[in-house]
PLY file of the C-alpha trace (Angstrom):
ply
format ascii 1.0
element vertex 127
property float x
property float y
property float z
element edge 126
property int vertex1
property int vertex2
end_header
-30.86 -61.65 133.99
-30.73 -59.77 130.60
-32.58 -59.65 127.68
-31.55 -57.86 124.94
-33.77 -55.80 123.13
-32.22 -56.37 119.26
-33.32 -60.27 119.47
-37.03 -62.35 119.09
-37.74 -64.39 121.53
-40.27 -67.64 121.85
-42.64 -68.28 124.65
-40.59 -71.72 125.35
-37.45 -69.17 125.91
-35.63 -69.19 122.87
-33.74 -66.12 121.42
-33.45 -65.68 117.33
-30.80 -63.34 115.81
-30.96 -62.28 112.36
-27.59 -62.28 110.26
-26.65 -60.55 107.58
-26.63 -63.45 105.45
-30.12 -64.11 105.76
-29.82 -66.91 108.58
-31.36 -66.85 111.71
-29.13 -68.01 115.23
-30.94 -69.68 117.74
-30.40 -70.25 121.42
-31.58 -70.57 124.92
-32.47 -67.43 126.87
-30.46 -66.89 130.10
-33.79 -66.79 131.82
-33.50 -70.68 130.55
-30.01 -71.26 131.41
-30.68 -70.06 135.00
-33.55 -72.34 135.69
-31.87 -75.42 134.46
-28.70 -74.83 136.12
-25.38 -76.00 134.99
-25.34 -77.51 132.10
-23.36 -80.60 131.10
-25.20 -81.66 127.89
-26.31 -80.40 124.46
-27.64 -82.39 121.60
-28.00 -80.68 118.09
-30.07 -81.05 114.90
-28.82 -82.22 112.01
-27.21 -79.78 109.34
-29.68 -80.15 106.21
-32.85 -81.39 108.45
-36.05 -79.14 107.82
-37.64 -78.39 110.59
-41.25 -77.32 111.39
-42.09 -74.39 113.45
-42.36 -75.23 117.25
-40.25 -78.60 116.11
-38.36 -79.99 118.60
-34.75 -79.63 117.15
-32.08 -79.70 119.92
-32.14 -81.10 123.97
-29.86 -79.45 126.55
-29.36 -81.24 130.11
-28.23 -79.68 133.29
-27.46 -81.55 136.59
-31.00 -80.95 137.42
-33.25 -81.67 134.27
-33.04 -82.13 130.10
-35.15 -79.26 128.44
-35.82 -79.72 124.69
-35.39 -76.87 122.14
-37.83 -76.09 119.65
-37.53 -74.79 116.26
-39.19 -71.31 116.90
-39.65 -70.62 112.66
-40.15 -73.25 110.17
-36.49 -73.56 108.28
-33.34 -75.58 107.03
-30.42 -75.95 110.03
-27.72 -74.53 107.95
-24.95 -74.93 110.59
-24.67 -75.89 114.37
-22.07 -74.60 116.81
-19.97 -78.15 117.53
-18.72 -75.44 120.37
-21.37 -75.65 123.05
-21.35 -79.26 122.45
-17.74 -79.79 123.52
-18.73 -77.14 126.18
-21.75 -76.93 127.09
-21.17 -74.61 130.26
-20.54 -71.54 127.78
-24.57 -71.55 127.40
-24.48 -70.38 131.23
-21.32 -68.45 130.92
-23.22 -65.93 128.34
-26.51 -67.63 127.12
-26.84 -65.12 123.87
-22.94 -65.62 122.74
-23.70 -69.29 122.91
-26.03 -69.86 119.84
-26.69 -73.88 119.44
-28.15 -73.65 115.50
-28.83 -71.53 112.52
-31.59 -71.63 110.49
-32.53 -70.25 106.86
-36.14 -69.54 107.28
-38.73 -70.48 105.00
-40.07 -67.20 105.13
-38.34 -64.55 106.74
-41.52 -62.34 107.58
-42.29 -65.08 110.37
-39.36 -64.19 112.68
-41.60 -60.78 112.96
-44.48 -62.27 114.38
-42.19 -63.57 117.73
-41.89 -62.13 120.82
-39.77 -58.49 121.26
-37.80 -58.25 124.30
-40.61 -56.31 126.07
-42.92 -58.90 125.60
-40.78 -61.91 126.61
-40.06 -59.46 129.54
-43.62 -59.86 130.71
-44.04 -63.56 130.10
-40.78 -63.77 132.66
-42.21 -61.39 134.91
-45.42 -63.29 135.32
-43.60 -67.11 135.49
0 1
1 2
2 3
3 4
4 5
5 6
6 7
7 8
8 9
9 10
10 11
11 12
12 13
13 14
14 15
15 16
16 17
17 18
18 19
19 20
20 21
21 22
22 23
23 24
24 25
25 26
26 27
27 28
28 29
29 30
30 31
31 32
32 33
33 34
34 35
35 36
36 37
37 38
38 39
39 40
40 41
41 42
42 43
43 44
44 45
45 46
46 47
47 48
48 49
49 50
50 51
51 52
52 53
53 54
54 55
55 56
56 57
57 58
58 59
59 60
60 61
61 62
62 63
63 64
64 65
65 66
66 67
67 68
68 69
69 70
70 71
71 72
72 73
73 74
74 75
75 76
76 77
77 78
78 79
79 80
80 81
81 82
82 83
83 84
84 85
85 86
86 87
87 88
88 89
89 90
90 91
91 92
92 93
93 94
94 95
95 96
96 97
97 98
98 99
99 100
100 101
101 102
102 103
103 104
104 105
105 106
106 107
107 108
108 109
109 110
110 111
111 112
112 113
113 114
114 115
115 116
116 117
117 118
118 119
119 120
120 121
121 122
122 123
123 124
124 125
125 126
């Protein structure tokens, strides 16, 4: 299992990466992917929706269970990737190429206050 040191992450195992155009990509950890298995479904938020912090905003289902994603910052989805949802098995094929939504934060200086890879690293260790 990796976890790469250059994204946030989100007690509920989401990973954020900050673009250069001031958006942030969101996705499921591979620590996620691994626990639900393969997965055969993804549902995604609506481009335009606002959505609040810790906002449920997408669902992915495996063979085994449906885990919902939450918004980890407060934002506008800006764009989804249709990808993962005409494939979903990319998500366990490489869990941080596989981003499900981006998000223009409402403010920026939140994404901060999330978990660094060290500290996700512990919540793992400890599950």
């Amino acid at each position: 299992m990796t976890i790469p040191a250059d994204l946030r992450y989100t007690r509920s195992h989401e990973w954020l990466r900050a673009e250069a155009d001031g958006t942030i990509s969101v996705g499921i950890t591979d620590h996620a992917q691994e626990l639900l298995g393969d997965l055969v479904f993804i549902e995604l938020p609506e481009v335009g929706s606002t959505l609040a912090a810790e906002q449920e905003a997408a669902v992915v289902e495996s063979v085994k269970a449906a885990a919902d994603v939450y918004a980890p910052i407060a934002g506008t989805v800006v764009e989804v990737n249709e990808a993962v949802v005409d494939a979903p098995e990319a998500v366990n094929q490489d869990a941080y190429a596989a981003w499900l939504f981006r998000i223009r934060p409402t403010a920026a200086a939140d994404l901060e206050a999330l978990l660094d890879a060290n500290a996700y690293q512990q919540i793992v260790d400890a599950a």
